[in-house]
C-alpha positions as CSV (number, residue, x, y, z in Angstrom):
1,X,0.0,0.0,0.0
2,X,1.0,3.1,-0.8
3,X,2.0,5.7,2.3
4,X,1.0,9.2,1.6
5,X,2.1,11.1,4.7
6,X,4.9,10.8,7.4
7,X,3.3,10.2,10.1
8,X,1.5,6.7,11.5
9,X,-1.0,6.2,14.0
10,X,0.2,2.2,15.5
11,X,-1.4,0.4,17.7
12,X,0.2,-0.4,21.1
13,X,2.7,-2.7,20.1
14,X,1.6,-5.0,22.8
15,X,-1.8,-4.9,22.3
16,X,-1.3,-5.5,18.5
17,X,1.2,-8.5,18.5
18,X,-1.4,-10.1,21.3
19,X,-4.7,-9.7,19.0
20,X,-2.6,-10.4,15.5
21,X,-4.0,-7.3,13.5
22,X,-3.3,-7.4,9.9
23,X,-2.7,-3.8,9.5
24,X,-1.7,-1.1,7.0
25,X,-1.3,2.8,7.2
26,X,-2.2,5.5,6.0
27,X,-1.2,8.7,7.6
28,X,-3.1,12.0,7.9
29,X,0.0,14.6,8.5
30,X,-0.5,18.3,6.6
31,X,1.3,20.6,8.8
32,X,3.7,20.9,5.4
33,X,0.6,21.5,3.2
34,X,0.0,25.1,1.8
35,X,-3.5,26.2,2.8
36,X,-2.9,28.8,0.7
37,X,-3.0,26.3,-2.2
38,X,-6.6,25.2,-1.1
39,X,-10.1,26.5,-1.2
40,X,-10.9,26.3,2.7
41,X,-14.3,28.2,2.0
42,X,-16.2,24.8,2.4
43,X,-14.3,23.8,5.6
44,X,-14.4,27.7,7.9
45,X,-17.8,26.5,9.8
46,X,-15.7,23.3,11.2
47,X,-13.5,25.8,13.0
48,X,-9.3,25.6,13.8
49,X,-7.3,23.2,15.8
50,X,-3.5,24.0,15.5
51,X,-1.7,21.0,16.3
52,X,-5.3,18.6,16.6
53,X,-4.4,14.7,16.3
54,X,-7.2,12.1,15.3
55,X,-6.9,8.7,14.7
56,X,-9.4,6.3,12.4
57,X,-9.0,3.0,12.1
58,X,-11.5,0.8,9.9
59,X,-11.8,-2.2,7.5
60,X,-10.7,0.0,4.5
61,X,-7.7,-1.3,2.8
62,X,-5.1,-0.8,-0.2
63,X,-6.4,1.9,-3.0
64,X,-9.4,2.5,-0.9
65,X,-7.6,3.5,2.0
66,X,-5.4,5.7,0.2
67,X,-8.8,7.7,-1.4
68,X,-10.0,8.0,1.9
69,X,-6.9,9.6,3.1
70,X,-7.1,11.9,0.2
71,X,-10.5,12.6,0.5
72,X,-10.1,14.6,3.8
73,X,-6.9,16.0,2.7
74,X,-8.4,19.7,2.1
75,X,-10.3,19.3,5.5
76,X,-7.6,18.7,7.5
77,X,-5.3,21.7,5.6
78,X,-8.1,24.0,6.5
79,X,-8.8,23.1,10.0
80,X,-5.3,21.8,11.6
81,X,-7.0,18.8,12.9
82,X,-3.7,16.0,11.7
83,X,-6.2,13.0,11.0
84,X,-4.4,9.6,10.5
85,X,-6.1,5.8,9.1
86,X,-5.1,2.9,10.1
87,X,-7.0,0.0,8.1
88,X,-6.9,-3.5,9.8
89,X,-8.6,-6.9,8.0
90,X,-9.0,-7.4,12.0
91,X,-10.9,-4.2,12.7
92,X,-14.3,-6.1,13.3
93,X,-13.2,-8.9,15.6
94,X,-11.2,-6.9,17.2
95,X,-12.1,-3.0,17.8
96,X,-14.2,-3.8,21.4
97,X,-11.1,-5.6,23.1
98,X,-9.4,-2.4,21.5
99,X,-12.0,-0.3,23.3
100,X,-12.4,-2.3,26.5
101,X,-8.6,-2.2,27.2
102,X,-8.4,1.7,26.2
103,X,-6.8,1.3,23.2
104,X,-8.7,2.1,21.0
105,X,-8.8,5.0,18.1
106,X,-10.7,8.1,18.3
107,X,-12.8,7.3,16.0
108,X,-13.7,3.3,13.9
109,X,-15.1,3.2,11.0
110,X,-18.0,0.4,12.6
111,X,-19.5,-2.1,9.3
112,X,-21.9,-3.2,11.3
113,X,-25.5,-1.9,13.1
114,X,-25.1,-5.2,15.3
115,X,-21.2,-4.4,16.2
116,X,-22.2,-0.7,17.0
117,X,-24.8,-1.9,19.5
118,X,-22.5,-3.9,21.1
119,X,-19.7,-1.0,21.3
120,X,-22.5,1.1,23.0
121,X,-23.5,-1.2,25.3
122,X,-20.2,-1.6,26.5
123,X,-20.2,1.9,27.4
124,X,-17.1,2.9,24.9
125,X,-19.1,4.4,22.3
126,X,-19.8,8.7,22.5
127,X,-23.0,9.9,21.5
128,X,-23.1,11.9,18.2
129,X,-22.8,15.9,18.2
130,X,-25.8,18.4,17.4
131,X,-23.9,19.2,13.8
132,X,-23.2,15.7,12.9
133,X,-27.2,15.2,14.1
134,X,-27.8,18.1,11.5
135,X,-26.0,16.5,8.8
136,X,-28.2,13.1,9.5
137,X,-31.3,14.7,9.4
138,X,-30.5,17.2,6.5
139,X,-28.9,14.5,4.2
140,X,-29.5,11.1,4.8
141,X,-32.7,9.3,5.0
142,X,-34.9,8.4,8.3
143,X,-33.7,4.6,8.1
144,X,-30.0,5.2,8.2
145,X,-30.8,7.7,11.5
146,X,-32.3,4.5,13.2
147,X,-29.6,1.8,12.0
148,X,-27.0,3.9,14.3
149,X,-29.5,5.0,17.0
150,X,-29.7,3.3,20.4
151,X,-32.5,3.8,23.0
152,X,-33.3,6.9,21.6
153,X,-29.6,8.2,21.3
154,X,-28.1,8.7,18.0
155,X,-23.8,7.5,17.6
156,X,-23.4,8.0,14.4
157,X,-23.7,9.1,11.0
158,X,-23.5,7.1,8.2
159,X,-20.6,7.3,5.9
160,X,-20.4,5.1,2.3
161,X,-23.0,2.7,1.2
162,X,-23.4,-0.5,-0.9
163,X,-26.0,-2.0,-3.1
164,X,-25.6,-5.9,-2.8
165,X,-27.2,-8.2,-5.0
166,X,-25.6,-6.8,-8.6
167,X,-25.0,-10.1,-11.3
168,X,-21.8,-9.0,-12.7
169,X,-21.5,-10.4,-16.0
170,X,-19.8,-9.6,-19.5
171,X,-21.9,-7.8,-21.8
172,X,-19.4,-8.7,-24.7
173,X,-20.6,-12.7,-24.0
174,X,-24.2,-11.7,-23.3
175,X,-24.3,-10.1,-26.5
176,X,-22.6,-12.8,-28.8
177,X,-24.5,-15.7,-27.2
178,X,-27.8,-14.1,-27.4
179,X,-28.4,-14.1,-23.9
180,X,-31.0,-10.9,-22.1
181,X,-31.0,-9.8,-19.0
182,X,-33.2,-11.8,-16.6
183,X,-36.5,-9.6,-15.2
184,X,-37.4,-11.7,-12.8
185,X,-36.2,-15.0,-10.8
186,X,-37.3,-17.8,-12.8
187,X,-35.9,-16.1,-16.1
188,X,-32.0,-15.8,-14.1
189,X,-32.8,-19.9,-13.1
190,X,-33.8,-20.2,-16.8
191,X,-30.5,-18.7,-18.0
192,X,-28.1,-20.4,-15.5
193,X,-29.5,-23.5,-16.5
194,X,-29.1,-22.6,-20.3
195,X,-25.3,-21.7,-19.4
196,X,-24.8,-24.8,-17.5
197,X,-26.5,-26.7,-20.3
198,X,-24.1,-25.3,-23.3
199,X,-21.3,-27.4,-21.0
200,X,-18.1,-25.2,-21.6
201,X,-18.2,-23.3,-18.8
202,X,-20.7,-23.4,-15.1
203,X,-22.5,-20.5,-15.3
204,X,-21.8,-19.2,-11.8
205,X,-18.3,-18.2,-9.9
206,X,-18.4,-18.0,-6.1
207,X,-15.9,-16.9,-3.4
208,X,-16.9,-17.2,0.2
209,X,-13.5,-16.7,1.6
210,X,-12.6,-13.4,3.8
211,X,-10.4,-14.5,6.5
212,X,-12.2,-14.5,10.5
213,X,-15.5,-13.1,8.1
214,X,-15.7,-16.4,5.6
215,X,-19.2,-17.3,4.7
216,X,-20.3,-13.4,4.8
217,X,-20.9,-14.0,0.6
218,X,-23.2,-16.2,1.1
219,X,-25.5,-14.7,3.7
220,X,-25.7,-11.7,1.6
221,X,-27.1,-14.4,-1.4
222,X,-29.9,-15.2,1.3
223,X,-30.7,-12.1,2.4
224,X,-31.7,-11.2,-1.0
225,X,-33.8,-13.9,-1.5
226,X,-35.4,-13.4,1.7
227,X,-36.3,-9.7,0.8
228,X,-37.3,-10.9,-3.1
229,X,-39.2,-14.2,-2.4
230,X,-41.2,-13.2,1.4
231,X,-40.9,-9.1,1.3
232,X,-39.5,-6.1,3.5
233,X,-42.0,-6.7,6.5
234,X,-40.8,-10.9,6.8
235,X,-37.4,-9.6,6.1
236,X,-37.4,-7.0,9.4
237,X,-39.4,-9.5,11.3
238,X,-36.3,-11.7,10.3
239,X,-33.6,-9.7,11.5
240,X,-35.3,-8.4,14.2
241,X,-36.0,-12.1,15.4
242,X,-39.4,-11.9,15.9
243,X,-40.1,-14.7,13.6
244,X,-37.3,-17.5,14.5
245,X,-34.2,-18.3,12.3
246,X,-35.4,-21.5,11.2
247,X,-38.9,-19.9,10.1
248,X,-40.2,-22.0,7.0
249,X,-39.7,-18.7,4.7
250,X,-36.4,-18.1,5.6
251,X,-35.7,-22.6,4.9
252,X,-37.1,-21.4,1.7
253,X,-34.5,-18.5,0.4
254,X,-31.9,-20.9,1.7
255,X,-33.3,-23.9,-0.6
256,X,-33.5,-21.2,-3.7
257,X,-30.2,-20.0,-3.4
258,X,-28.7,-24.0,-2.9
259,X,-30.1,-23.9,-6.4
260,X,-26.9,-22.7,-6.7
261,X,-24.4,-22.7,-4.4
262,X,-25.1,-26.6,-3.8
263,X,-25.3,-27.2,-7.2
264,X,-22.5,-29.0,-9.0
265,X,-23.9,-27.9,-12.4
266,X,-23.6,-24.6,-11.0
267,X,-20.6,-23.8,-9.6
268,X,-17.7,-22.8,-8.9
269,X,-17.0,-21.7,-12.3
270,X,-13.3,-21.1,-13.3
271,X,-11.9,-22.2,-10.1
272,X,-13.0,-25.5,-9.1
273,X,-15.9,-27.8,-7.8
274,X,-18.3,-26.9,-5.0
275,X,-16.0,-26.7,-2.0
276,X,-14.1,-24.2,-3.6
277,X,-16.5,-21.7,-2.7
278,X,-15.2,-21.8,0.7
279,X,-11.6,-21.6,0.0
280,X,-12.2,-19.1,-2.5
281,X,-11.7,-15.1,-1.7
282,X,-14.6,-13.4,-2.4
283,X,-12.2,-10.4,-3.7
284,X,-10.8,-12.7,-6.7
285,X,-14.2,-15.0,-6.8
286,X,-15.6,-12.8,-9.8
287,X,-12.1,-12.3,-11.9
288,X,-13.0,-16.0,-14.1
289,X,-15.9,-13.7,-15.9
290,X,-12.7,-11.9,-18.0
291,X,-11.7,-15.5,-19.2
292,X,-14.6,-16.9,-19.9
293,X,-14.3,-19.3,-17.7
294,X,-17.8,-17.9,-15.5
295,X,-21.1,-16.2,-16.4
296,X,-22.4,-15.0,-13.4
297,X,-21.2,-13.6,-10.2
298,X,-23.3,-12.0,-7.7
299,X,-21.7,-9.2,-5.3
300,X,-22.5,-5.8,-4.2
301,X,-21.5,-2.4,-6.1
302,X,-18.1,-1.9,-4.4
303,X,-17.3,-5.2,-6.4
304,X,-16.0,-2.5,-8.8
305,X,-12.9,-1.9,-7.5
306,X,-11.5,-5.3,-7.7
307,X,-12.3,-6.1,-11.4
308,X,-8.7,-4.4,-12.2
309,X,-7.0,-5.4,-8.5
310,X,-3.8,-3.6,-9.9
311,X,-5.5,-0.6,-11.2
312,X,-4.2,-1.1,-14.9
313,X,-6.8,0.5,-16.3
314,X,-7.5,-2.7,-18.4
315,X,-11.1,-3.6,-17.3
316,X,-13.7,-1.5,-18.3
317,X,-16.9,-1.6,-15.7
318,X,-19.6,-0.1,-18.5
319,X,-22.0,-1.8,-20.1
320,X,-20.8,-1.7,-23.3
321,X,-17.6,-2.7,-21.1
322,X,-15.5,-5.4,-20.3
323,X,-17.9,-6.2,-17.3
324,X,-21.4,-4.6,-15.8
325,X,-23.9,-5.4,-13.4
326,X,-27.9,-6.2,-13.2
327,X,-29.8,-6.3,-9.8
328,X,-30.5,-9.9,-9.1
329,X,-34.5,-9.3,-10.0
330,X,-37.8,-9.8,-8.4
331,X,-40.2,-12.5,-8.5
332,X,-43.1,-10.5,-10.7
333,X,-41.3,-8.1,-13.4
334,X,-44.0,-5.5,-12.3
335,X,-42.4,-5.4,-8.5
336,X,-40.6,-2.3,-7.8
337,X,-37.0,-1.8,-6.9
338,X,-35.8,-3.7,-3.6
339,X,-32.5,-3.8,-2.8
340,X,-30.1,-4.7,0.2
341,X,-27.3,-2.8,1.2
342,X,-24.5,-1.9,3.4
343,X,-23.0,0.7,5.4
344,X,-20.2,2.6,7.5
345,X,-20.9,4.6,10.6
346,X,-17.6,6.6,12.4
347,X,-18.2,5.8,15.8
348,X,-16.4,8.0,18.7
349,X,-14.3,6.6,21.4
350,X,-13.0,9.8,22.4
351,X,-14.9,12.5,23.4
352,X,-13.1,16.0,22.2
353,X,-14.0,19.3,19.8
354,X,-11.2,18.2,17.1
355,X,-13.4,14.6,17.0
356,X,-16.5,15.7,16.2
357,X,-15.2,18.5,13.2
358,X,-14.2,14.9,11.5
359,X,-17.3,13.3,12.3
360,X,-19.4,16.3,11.3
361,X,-17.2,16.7,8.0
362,X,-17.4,13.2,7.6
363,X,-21.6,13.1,7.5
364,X,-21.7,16.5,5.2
365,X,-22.5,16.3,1.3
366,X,-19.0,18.3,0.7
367,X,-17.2,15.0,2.2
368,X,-19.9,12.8,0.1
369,X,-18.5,14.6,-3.2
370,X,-15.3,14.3,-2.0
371,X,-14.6,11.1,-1.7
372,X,-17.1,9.9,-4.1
373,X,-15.3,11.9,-7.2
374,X,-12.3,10.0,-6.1
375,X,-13.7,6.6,-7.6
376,X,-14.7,3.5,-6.6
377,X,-17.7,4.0,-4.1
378,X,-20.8,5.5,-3.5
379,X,-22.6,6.6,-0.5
380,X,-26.8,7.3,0.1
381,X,-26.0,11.3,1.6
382,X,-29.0,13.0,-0.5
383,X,-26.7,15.9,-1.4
384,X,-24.3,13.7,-3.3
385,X,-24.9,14.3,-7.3
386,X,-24.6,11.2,-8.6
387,X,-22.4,12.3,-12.2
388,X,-19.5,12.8,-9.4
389,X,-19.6,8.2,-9.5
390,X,-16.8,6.7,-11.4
391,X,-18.9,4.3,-13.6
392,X,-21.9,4.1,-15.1
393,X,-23.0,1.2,-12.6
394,X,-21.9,3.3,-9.7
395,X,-24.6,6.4,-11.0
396,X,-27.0,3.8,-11.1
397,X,-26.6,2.6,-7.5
398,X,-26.6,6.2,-6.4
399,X,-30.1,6.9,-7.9
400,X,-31.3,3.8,-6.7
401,X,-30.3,4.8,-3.0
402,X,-31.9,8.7,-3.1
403,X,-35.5,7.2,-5.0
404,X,-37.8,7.5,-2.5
405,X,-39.4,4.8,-4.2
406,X,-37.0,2.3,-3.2
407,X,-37.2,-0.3,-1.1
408,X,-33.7,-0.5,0.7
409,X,-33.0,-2.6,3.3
410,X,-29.5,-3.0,5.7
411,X,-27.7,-6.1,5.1
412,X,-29.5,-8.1,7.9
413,X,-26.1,-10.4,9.3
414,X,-25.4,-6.4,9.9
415,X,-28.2,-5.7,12.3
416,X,-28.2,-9.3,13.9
417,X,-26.7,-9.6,17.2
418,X,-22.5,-10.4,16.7
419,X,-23.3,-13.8,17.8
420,X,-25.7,-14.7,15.0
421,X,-24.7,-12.3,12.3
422,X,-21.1,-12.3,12.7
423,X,-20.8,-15.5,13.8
424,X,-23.2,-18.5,13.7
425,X,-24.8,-16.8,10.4
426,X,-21.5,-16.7,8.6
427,X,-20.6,-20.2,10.2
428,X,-23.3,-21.6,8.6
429,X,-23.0,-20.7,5.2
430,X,-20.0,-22.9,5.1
431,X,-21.1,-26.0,6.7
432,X,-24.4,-25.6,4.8
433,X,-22.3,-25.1,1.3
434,X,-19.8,-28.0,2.3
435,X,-22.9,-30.3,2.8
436,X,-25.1,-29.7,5.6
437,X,-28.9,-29.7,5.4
438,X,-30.7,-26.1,5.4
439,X,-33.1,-28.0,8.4
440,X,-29.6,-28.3,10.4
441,X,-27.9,-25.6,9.9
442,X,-30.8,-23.5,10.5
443,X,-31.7,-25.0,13.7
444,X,-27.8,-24.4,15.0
445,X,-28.0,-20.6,14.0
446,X,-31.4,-20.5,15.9
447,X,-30.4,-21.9,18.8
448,X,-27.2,-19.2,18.9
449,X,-30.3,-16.1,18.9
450,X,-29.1,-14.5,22.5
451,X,-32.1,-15.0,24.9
452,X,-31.3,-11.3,26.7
């Protein structure tokens, strides 16, 4: 990874060797920047802190991490706040040992509604500011308030967003075999099975790999079946557990997507028989599509960014491109738009002025443009203008997010408790790809639902 500043923000040493992060830096110094270089017009109402220090730490890695960096470059010119990223692949299983043991950053870039929750009811977690409040209510829809609202007390705003449930695919393929774009369910089964029928290729490629997170892939597969096949109310009565785990509509999204994922005819295209899935990363899972060697691969927007992992420039994502994207679709062609998604929220484990200027900046649609113009992702913020998105694909998930007639719901391992959907959840996807029944796994991730 590329290091764009001098200075690093490290984790104890001790505390790091003991909990094995996998970490990389990026570093957040600009006392040697000329603000008299920058436009600090956007930034005067965040006010001045000579000699300010903030640390981040997140899941955000590589290229990304160096965009984000960049992103509040001008902010941190203009105000004097230094702010320094450190990205860890350990952020999530790690960050509340980080914060019980007071070592953790200022602010963590939380994936997770469920993992938030838990960092507030462990008492590490500061309440959001009045302006960063603003900013919610101002840009962002109603939902996104709730997903980082506890008892009544708000944490944090949201930061970038995902659409899961794109098909990537290669138009080039699509268009010399004839193939169309599936409107509904039965017309993607119908053109799997046509792929898997023509016998040079399976039609799908899968990667369920993602170190302490393997199986993740997967639930997000069933969570968009779950949404498609039973509707947004079963889904939040779902995730919300007030219909159990092993509910007969949920053993039913399971079954459809084994269509699948437990389907030899199926999968793992370009890499390998069934149980490859599980061995596979999810960020290389997708790459057989270039070859020919897959049809089909279903992951969420940010996808984008790895279809050229070396940033070549030799993948076009357009669909007249190398590759593009269709929204796995409904049941009934005539449905409207329903989509899962994910999420960031900063969350603030120190309590200080120069903290909540990168919070606040961090929530506003000048931060939204920002980062967004930089490539690669999007985020929901309502003041974000969606021609600022680095693909065609990514303008599409953009409007999607700010229709009011969407149907958007969180990625629901997200909101589940950390014992179901970080753990037992994700657990399960492997044994139920590497053979178990959907009746057994199911009743194991049930049983793990905490009773408090």
């Amino acid at each position: 990874m590329r290091l764009t500043r001098h200075r690093r923000w490290v984790v104890p040493v001790v505390a790091a060797a003991a909990l094995g992060l996998a970490l990389t830096a990026c570093t957040g110094d600009v006392a040697e920047e000329d603000a008299a270089d920058v436009d600090c017009g956007p930034y005067e109402d965040y006010g001045t802190f000579d000699g300010a220090e903030v640390t981040i730490s997140g899941t955000i890695l590589d290229l990304e991490a160096d965009r984000l960096v960049e992103s509040w470059k001008d902010f941190a010119t203009c105000t004097g706040i230094d702010v320094s990223y450190q990205g860890s692949s350990e952020f999530e299983a790690q960050i509340a040992v980080l914060a019980e043991g007071g070592n953790a950053p200022d602010i963590g870039i939380v994936p997770q509604p469920g993992l938030l929750q838990r960092l507030v009811a462990g008492g590490w977690a500061i309440p959001a500011s009045q302006p960063v409040i603003d900013n919610i209510d101002q840009w962002w829809a109603p939902v996104w308030k709730d997903y980082a609202t506890v008892d009544g007390t708000t944490y944090a705003a949201p930061l970038m967003a995902s659409i899961k449930g794109y098909i990537w695919y290669s138009p080039a393929e699509f268009e010399e075999k004839g193939y169309e774009i599936p409107k509904t369910l039965d017309e993607l089964k119908s053109l799997s099975e046509k792929i898997a029928s023509e016998g040079d290729h399976k039609p799908w490629c899968v990667g369920l790999e993602s170190g302490d997170a393997t199986g993740w892939p997967g639930t997000d597969w069933v969570e968009d079946y779950v949404l498609r096949l039973s509707g947004p109310d079963v889904y939040d009565q779902w995730v919300a557990h007030e219909i159990p785990f092993n509910d007969p509509q949920i053993a039913g999204a399971f079954d459809a997507v084994g269509q699948y994922l437990k389907n030899e005819d199926m999968v793992n295209g370009g890499i390998g028989d069934v149980s490859t899935q599980i061995t596979e990363a999810f960020q290389t899972a997708g790459l057989p599509i270039l070859d020919g060697q897959c049809s089909l691969h279903h992951q969420a927007s940010f996808y984008e960014t790895f279809w050229d992992p070396d940033a070549t420039g030799d993948v076009t994502v357009a669909s007249d491109g190398d590759v593009f994207g269709f929204l796995l679709p409904p049941v009934d062609a005539d449905s409207g738009q329903a989509v899962t998604g994910g999420g960031e929220f900063p969350v603030a484990f120190r309590d200080a002025p120069e903290v909540e200027a990168v919070r606040a900046y961090l929530s506003s649609d000048t931060w939204a443009n920002n980062r967004v113009s930089l490539g690669g992702v999007i985020s929901a913020n309502k003041g974000l203008d969606p021609e600022n998105a680095s693909s065609e694909l990514l303008v599409q998930s953009i409007e999607i997010l700010q229709d009011p007639e969407t149907t958007f719901r969180f990625d629901g391992s997200d909101l589940m408790p950390g014992a179901v959907g970080a753990d037992s959840f994700w657990k399960g996807i492997v044994a139920w790809v590497g053979g178990e029944s959907t009746t057994s796994v199911l009743d194991t991730i049930e049983a793990s639902w905490p009773t408090s």
